[in-house]
MARDREN-460071 format. One record per residue (C-alpha): residue in one letter; x, z, y. Coordinates in steps of 0.2 Angstrom, whole numbers, always signed. Example, Ala and Ser with C-alpha at 12.3 -4.5 7.8 and 13.67 -1.06 7.14 Angstrom:
2
<r><r>A</r><px>+62</px><pz>+39</pz><py>-22</py></r>
<r><r>S</r><px>+68</px><pz>+36</pz><py>-5</py></r>
//
This chain:
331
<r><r>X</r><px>+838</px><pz>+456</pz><py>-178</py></r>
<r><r>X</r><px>+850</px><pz>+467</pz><py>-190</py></r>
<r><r>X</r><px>+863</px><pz>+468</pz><py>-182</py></r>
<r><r>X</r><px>+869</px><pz>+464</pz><py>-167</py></r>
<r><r>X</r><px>+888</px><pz>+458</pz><py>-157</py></r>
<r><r>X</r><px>+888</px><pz>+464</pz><py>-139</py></r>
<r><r>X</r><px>+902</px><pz>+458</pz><py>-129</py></r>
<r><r>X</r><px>+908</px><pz>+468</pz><py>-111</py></r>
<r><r>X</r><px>+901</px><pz>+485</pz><py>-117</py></r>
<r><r>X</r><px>+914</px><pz>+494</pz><py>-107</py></r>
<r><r>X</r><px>+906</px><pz>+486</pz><py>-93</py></r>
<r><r>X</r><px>+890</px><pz>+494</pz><py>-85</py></r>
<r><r>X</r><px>+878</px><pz>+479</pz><py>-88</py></r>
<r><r>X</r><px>+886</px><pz>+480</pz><py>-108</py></r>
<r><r>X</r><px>+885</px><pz>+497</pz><py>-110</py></r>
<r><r>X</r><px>+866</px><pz>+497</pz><py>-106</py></r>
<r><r>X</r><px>+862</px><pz>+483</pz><py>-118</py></r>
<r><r>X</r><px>+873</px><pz>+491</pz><py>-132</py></r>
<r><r>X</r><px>+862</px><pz>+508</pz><py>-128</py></r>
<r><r>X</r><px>+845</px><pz>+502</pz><py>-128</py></r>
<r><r>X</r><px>+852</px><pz>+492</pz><py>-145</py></r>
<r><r>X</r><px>+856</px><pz>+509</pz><py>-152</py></r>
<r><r>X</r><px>+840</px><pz>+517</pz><py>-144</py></r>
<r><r>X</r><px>+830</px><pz>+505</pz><py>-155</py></r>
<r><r>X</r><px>+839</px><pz>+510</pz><py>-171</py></r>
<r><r>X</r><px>+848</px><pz>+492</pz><py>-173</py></r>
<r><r>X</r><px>+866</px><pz>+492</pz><py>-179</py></r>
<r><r>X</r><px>+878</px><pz>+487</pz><py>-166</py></r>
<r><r>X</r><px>+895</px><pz>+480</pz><py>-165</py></r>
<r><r>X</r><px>+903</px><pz>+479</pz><py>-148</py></r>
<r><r>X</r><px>+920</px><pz>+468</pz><py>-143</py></r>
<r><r>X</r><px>+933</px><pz>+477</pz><py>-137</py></r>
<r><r>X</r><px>+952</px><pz>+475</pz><py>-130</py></r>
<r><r>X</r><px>+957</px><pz>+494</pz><py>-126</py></r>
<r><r>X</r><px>+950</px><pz>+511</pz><py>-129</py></r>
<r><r>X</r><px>+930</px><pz>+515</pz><py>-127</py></r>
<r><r>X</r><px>+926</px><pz>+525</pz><py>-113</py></r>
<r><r>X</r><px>+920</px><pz>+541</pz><py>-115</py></r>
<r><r>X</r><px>+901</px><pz>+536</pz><py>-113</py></r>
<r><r>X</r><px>+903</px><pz>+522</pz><py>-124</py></r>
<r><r>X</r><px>+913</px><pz>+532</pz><py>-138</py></r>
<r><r>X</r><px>+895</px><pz>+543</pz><py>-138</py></r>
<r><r>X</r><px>+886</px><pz>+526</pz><py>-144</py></r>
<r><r>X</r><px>+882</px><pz>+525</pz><py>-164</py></r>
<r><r>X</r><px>+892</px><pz>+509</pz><py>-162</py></r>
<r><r>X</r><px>+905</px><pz>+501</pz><py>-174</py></r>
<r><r>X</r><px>+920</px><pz>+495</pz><py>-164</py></r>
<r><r>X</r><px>+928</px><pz>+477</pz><py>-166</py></r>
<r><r>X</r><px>+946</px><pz>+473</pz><py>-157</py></r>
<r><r>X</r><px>+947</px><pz>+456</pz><py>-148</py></r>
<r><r>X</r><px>+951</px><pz>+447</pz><py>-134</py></r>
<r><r>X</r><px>+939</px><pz>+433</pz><py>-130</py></r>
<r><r>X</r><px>+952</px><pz>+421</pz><py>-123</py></r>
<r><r>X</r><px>+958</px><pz>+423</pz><py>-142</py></r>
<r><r>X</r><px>+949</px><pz>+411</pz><py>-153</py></r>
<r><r>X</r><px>+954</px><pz>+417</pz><py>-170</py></r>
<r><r>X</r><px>+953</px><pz>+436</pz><py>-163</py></r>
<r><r>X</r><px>+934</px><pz>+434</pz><py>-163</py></r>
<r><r>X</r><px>+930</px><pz>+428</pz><py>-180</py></r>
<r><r>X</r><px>+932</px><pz>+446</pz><py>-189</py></r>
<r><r>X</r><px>+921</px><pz>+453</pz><py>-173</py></r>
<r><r>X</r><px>+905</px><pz>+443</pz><py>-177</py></r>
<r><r>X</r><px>+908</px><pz>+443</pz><py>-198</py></r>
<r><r>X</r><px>+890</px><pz>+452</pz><py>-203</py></r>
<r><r>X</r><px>+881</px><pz>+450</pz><py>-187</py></r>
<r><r>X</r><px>+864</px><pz>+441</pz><py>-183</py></r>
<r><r>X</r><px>+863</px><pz>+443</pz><py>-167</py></r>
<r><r>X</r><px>+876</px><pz>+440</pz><py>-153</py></r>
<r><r>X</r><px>+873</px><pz>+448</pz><py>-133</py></r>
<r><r>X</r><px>+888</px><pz>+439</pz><py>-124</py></r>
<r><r>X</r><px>+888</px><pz>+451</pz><py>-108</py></r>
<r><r>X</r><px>+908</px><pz>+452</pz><py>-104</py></r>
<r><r>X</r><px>+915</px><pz>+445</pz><py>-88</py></r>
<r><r>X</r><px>+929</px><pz>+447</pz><py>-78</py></r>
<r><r>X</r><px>+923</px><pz>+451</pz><py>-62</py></r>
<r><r>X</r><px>+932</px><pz>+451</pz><py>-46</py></r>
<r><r>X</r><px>+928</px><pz>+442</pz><py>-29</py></r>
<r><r>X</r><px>+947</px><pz>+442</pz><py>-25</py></r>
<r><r>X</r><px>+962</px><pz>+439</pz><py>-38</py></r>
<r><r>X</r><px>+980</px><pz>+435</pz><py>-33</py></r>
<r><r>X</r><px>+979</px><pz>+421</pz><py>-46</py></r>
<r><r>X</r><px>+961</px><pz>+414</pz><py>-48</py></r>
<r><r>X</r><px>+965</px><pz>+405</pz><py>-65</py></r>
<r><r>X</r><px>+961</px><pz>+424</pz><py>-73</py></r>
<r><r>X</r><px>+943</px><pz>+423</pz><py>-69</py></r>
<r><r>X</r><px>+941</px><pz>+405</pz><py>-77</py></r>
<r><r>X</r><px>+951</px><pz>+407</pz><py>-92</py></r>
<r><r>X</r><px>+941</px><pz>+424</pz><py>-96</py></r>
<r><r>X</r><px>+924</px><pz>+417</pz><py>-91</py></r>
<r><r>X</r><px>+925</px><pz>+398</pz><py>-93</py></r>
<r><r>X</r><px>+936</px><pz>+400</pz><py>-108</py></r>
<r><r>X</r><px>+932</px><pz>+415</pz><py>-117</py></r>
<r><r>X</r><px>+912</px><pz>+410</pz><py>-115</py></r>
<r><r>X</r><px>+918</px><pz>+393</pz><py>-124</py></r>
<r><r>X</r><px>+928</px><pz>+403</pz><py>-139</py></r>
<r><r>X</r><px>+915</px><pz>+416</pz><py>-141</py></r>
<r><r>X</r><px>+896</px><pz>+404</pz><py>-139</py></r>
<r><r>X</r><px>+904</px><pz>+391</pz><py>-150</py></r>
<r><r>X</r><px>+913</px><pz>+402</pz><py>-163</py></r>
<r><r>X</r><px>+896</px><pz>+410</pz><py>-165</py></r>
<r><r>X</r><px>+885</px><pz>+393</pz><py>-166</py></r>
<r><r>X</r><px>+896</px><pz>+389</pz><py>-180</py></r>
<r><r>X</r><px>+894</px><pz>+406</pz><py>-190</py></r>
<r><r>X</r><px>+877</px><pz>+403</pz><py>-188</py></r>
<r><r>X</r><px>+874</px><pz>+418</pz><py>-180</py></r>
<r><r>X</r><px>+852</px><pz>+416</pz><py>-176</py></r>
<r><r>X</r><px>+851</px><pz>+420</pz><py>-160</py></r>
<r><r>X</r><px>+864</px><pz>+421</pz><py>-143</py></r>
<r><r>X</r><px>+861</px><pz>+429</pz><py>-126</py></r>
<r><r>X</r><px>+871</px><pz>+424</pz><py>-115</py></r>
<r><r>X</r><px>+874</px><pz>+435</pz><py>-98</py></r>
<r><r>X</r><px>+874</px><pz>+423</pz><py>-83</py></r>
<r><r>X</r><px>+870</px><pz>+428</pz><py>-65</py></r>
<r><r>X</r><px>+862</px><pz>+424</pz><py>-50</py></r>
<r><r>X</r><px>+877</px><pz>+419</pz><py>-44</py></r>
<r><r>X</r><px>+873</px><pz>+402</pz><py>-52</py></r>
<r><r>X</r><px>+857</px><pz>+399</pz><py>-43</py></r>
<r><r>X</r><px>+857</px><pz>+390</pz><py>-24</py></r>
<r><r>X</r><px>+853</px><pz>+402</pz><py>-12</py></r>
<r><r>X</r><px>+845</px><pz>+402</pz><py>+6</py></r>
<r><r>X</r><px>+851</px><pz>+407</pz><py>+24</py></r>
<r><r>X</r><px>+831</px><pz>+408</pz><py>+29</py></r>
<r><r>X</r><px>+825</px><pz>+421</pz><py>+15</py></r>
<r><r>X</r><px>+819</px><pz>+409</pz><py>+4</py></r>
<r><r>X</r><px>+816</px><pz>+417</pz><py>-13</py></r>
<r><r>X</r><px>+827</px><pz>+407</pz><py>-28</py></r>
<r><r>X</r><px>+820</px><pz>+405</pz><py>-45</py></r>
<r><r>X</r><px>+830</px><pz>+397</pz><py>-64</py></r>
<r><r>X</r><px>+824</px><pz>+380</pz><py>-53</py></r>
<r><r>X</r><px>+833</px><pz>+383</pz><py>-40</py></r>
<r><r>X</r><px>+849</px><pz>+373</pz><py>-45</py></r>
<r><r>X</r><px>+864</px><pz>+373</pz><py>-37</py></r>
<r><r>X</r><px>+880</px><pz>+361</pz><py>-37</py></r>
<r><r>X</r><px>+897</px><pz>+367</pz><py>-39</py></r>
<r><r>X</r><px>+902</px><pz>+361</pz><py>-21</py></r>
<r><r>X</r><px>+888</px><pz>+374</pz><py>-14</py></r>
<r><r>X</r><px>+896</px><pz>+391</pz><py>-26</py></r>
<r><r>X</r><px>+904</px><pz>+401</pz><py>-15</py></r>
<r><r>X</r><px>+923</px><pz>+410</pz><py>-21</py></r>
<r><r>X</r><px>+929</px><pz>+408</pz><py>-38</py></r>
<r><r>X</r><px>+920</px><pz>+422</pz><py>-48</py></r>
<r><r>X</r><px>+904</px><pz>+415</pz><py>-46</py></r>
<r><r>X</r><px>+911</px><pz>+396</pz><py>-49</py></r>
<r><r>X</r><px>+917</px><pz>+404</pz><py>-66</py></r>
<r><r>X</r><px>+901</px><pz>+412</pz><py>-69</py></r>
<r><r>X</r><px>+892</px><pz>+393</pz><py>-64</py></r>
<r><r>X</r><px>+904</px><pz>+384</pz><py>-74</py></r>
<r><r>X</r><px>+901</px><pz>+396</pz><py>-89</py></r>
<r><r>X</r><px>+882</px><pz>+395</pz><py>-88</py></r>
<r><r>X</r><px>+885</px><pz>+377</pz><py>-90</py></r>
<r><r>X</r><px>+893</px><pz>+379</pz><py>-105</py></r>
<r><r>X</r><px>+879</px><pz>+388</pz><py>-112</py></r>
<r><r>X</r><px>+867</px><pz>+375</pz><py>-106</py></r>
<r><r>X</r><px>+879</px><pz>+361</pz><py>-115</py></r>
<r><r>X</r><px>+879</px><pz>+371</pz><py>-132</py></r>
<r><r>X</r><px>+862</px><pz>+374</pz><py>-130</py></r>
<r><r>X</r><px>+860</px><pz>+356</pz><py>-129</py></r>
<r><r>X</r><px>+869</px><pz>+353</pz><py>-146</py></r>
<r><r>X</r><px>+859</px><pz>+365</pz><py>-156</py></r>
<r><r>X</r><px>+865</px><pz>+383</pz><py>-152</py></r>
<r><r>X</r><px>+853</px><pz>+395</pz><py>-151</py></r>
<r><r>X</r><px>+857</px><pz>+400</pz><py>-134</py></r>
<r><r>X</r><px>+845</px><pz>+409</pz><py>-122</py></r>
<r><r>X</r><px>+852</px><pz>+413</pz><py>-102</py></r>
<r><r>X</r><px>+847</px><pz>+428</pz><py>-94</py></r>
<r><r>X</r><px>+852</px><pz>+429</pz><py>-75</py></r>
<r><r>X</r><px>+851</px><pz>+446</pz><py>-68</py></r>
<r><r>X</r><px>+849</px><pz>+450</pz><py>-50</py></r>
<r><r>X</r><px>+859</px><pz>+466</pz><py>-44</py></r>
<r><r>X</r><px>+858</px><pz>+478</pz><py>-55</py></r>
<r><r>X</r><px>+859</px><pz>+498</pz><py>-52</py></r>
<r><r>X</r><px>+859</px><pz>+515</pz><py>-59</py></r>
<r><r>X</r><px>+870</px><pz>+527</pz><py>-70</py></r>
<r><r>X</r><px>+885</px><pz>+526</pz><py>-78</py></r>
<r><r>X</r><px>+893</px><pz>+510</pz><py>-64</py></r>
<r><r>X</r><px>+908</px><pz>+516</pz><py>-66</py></r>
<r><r>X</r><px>+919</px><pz>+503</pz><py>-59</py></r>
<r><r>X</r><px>+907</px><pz>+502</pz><py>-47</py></r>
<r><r>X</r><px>+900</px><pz>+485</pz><py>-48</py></r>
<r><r>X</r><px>+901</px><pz>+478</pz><py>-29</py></r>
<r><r>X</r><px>+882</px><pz>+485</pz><py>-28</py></r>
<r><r>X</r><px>+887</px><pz>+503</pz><py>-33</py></r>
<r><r>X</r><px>+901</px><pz>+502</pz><py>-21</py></r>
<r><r>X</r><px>+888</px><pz>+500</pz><py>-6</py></r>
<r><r>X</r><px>+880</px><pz>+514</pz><py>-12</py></r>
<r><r>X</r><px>+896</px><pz>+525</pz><py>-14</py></r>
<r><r>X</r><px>+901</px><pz>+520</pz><py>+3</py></r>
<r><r>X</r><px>+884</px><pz>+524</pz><py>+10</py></r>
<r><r>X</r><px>+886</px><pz>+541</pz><py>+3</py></r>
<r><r>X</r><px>+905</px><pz>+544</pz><py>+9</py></r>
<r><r>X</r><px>+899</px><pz>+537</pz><py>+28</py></r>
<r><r>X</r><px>+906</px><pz>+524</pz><py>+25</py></r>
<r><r>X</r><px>+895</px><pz>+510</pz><py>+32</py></r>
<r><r>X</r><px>+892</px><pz>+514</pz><py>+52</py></r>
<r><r>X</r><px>+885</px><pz>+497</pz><py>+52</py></r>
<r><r>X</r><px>+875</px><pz>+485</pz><py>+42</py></r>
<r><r>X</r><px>+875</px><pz>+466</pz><py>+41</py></r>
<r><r>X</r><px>+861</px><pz>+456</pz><py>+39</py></r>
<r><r>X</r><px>+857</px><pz>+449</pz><py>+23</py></r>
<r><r>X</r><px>+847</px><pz>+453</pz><py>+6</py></r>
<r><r>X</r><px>+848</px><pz>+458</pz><py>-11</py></r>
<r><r>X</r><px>+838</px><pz>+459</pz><py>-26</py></r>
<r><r>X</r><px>+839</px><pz>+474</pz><py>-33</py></r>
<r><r>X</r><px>+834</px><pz>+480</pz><py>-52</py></r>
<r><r>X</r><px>+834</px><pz>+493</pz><py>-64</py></r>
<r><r>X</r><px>+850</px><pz>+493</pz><py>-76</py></r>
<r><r>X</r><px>+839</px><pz>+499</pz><py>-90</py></r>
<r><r>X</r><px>+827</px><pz>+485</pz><py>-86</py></r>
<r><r>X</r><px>+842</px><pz>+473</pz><py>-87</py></r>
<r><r>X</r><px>+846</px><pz>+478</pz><py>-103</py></r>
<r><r>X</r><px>+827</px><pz>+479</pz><py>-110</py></r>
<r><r>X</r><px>+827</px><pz>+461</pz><py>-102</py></r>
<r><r>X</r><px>+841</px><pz>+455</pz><py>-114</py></r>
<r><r>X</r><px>+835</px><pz>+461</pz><py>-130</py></r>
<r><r>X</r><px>+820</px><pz>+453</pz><py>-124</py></r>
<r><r>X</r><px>+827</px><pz>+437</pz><py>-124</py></r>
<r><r>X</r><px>+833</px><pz>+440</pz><py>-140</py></r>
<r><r>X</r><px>+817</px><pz>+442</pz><py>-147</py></r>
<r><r>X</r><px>+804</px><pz>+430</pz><py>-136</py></r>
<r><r>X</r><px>+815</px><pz>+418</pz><py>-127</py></r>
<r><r>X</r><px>+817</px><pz>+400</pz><py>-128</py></r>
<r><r>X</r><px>+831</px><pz>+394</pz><py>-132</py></r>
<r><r>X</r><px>+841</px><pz>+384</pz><py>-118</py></r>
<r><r>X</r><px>+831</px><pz>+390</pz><py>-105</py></r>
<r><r>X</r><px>+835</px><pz>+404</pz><py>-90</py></r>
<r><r>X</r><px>+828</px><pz>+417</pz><py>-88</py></r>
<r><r>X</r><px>+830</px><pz>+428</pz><py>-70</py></r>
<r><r>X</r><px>+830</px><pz>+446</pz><py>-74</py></r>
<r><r>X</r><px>+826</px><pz>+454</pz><py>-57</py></r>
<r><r>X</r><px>+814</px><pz>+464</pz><py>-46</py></r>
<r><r>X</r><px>+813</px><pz>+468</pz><py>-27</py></r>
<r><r>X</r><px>+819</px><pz>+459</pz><py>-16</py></r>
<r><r>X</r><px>+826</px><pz>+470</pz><py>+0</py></r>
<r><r>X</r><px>+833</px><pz>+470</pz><py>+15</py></r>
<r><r>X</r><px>+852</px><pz>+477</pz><py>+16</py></r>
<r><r>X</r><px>+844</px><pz>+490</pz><py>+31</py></r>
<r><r>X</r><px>+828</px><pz>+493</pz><py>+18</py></r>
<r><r>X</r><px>+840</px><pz>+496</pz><py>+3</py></r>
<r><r>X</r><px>+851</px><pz>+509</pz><py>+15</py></r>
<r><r>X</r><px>+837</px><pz>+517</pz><py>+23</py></r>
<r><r>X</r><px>+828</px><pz>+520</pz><py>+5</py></r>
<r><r>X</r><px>+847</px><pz>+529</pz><py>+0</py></r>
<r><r>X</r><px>+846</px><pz>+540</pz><py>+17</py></r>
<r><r>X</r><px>+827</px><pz>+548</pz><py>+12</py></r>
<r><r>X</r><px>+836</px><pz>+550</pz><py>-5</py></r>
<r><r>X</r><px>+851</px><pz>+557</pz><py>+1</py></r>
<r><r>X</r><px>+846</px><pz>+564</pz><py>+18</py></r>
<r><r>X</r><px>+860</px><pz>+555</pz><py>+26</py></r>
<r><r>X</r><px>+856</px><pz>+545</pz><py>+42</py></r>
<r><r>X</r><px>+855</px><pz>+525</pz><py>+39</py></r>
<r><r>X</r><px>+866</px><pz>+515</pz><py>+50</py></r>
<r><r>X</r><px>+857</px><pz>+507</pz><py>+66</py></r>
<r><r>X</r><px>+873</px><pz>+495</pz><py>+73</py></r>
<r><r>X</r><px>+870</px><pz>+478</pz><py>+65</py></r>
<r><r>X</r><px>+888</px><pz>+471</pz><py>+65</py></r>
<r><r>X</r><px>+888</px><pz>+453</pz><py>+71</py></r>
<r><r>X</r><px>+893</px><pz>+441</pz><py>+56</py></r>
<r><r>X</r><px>+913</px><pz>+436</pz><py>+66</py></r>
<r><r>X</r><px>+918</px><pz>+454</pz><py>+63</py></r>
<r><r>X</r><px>+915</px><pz>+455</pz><py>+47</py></r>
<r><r>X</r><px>+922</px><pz>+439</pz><py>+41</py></r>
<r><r>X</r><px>+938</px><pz>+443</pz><py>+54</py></r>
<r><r>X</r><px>+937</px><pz>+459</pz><py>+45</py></r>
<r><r>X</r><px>+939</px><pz>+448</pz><py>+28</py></r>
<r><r>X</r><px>+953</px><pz>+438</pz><py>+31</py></r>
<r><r>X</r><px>+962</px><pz>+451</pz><py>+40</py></r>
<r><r>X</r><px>+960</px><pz>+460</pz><py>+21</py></r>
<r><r>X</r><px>+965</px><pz>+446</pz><py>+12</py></r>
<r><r>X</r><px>+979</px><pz>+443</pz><py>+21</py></r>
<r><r>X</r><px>+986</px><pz>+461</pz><py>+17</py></r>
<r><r>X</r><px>+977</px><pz>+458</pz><py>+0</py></r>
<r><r>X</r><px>+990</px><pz>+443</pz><py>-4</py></r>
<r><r>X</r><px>+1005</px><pz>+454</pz><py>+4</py></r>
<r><r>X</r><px>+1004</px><pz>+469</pz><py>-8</py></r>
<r><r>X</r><px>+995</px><pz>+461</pz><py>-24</py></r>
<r><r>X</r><px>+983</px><pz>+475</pz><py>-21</py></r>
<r><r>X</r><px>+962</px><pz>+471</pz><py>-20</py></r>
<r><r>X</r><px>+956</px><pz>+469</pz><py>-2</py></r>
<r><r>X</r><px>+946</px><pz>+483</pz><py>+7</py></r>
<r><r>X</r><px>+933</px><pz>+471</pz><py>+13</py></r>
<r><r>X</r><px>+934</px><pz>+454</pz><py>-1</py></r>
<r><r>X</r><px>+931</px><pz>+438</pz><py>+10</py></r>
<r><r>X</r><px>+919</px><pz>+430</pz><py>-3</py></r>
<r><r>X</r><px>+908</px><pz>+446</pz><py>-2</py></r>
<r><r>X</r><px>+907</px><pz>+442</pz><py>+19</py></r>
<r><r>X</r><px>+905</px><pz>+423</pz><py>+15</py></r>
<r><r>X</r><px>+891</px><pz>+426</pz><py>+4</py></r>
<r><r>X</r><px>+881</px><pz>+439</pz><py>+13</py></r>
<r><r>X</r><px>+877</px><pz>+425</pz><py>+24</py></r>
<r><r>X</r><px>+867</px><pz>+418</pz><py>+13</py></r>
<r><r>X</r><px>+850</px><pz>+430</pz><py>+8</py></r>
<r><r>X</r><px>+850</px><pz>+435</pz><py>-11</py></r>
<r><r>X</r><px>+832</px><pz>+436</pz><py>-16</py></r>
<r><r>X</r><px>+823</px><pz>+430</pz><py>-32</py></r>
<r><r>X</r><px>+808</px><pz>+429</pz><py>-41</py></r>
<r><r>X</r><px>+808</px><pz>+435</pz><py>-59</py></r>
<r><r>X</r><px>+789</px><pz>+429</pz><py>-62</py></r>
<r><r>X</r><px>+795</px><pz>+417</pz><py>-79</py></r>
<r><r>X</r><px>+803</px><pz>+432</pz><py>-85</py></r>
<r><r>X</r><px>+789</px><pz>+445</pz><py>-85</py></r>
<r><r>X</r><px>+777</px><pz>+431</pz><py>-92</py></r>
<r><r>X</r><px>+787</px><pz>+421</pz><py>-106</py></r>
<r><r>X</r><px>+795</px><pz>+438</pz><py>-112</py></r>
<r><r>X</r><px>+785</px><pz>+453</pz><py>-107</py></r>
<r><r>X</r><px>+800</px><pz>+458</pz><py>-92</py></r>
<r><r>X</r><px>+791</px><pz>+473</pz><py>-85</py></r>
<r><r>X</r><px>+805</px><pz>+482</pz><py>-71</py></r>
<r><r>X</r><px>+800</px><pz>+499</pz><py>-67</py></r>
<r><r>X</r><px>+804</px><pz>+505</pz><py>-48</py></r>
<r><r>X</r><px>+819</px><pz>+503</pz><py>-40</py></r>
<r><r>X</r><px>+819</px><pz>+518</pz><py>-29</py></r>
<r><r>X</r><px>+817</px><pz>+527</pz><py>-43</py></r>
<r><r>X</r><px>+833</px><pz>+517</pz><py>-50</py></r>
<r><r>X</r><px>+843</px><pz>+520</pz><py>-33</py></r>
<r><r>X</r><px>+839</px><pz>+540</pz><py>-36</py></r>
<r><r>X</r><px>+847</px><pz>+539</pz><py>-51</py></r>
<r><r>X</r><px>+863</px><pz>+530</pz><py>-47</py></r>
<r><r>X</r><px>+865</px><pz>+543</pz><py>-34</py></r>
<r><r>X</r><px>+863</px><pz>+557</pz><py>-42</py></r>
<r><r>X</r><px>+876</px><pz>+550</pz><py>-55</py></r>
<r><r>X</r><px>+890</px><pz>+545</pz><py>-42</py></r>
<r><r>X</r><px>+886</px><pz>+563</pz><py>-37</py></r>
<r><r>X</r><px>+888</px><pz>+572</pz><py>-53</py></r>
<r><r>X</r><px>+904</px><pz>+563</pz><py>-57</py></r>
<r><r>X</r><px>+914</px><pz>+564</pz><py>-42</py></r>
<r><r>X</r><px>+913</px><pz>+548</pz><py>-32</py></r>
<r><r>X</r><px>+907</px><pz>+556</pz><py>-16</py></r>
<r><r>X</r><px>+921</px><pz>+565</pz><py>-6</py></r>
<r><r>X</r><px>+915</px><pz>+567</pz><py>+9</py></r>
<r><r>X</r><px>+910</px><pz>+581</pz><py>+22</py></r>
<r><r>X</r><px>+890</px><pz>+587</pz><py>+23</py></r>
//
């Protein structure tokens, strides 16, 4: 690997991969369509305009690189007009993949997701053969992210040096968005949360996410999925683990599923009225029903995955929300 094409670095699961790039002295492009972020203008990295959904506005960004990390998606679980999340996702994964098979660039990761994988009601732990059907994927960002993941697989297929890594829910510093997973903890540390619903995640190290891909880059077989992931909790585990971090007390009300999906659609509903993102995003109720756990065991065994611990992870995203004014409330 000489140099390496990472796509979505202003996004936290990007920023990492470009990071732990740079942290292993490789040189490092990264895609953009604005201004870099402060944290990301830090990077030793060389910056490349484009706009995925733009063909032709791609081919200067990978001239000169070996190696491509196609981490950027638009993620949102609600948009006014859900054609966005498929032209960025479905169609900028098509540009970009095959742009970069035809350059003969050696080696692609592609960023894919959980989200593609079927998931249980009963706390059944998924792995890559877990396959789902498009009729199963729940709201429109993860059907981009399914629909994407197939075209990987397809290009794969024809010869394209593609490797999928899926991570899980992925936490730590510098989520500045926050990612939906950031968000409970923010909320969990402004009070907001006086109840919990039932249901599960699996939650991982951003770092290890990004040690993951480069990973992939180096050991992984091409056309095959990888789940890059690590504990499986509990939504009441993961908010009791924040309170000992914190000192704040976890909620003990677990909200019945009706109010939370009334909750939902009575967000939507304003949602569509003032063109501004729902409070409480019906997909995100629709999928909580559903428990989100994994196993990342062909990971750690085909490419060396080794995650580190998550609590230790969860103190380290809180200690950044709090260094950098997320948290506003009262002690």
């Amino acid at each position: 690997m000489q140099k390496a094409l990472v796509t979505g670095a202003s996004g936290f699961v990007g920023y990492w991969v470009a990071r732990k790039l740079c942290e292993r002295g490789l040189a490092v492009k990264v895609l953009l369509r604005s201004k870099p972020s402060a944290h990301l203008q830090a990077l030793p990295v060389e910056i490349a305009d484009g706009d995925l959904r733009n063909r032709e506005s791609l081919k200067n960004a990978l001239q000169g690189c070996d190696t491509l990390f196609h981490v950027a998606a638009h993620y949102s679980l609600w948009e006014k007009d859900p054609q966005v999340l498929y032209d960025s996702n479905v169609g900028g994964t098509r540009n970009i993949l095959s742009l970069a098979a035809e350059q003969n660039i050696s080696k692609i990761v592609a960023t894919s997701s959980v989200a593609t994988l079927r998931c249980f009601s009963d706390g059944k732990i998924a792995n890559e053969q877990s396959y789902a059907e498009l009729s199963e994927i729940i709201g429109h960002y993860k059907k981009s992210k399914y629909l994407a993941e197939k075209v990987a697989l397809e290009l794969a297929q024809e010869g394209a040096p593609i490797v999928i890594v899926n991570p899980s829910a992925p936490i730590g510093p510098n989520d500045v968005k926050p990612t939906p997973t950031g968000k409970i903890i923010v909320d969990f540390l402004q009070g907001k949360m006086p109840a919990y619903l039932d249901t599960g995640l699996n939650l991982v190290a951003v770092e290890d996410v990004a040690e993951g891909h480069v990973l992939a880059a180096e050991k992984g077989r091409v056309g095959e999925r990888y789940i890059l992931g690590n504990q499986n909790l509990r939504l009441i585990e993961i908010l009791r683990i924040l309170a000992e971090i914190s000192g704040k007390k976890a909620p003990k009300i677990k909200m019945p599923y009706w109010i939370a999906y009334l909750a939902g659609y009575v967000s939507e509903t304003i949602a569509n009225l003032t063109n501004k993102p729902p409070a409480v995003p019906l997909d995100g109720v629709r999928m909580a029903k559903k428990i989100m756990f994994f196993d990342s065991t062909k990971a750690q065994q085909e490419l060396g995955f080794s995650p580190t611990s998550v609590q230790s992870a969860l103190e380290r995203a809180v200690a950044w929300f709090q260094d950098n004014g997320y948290i506003h409330s009262k002690k």
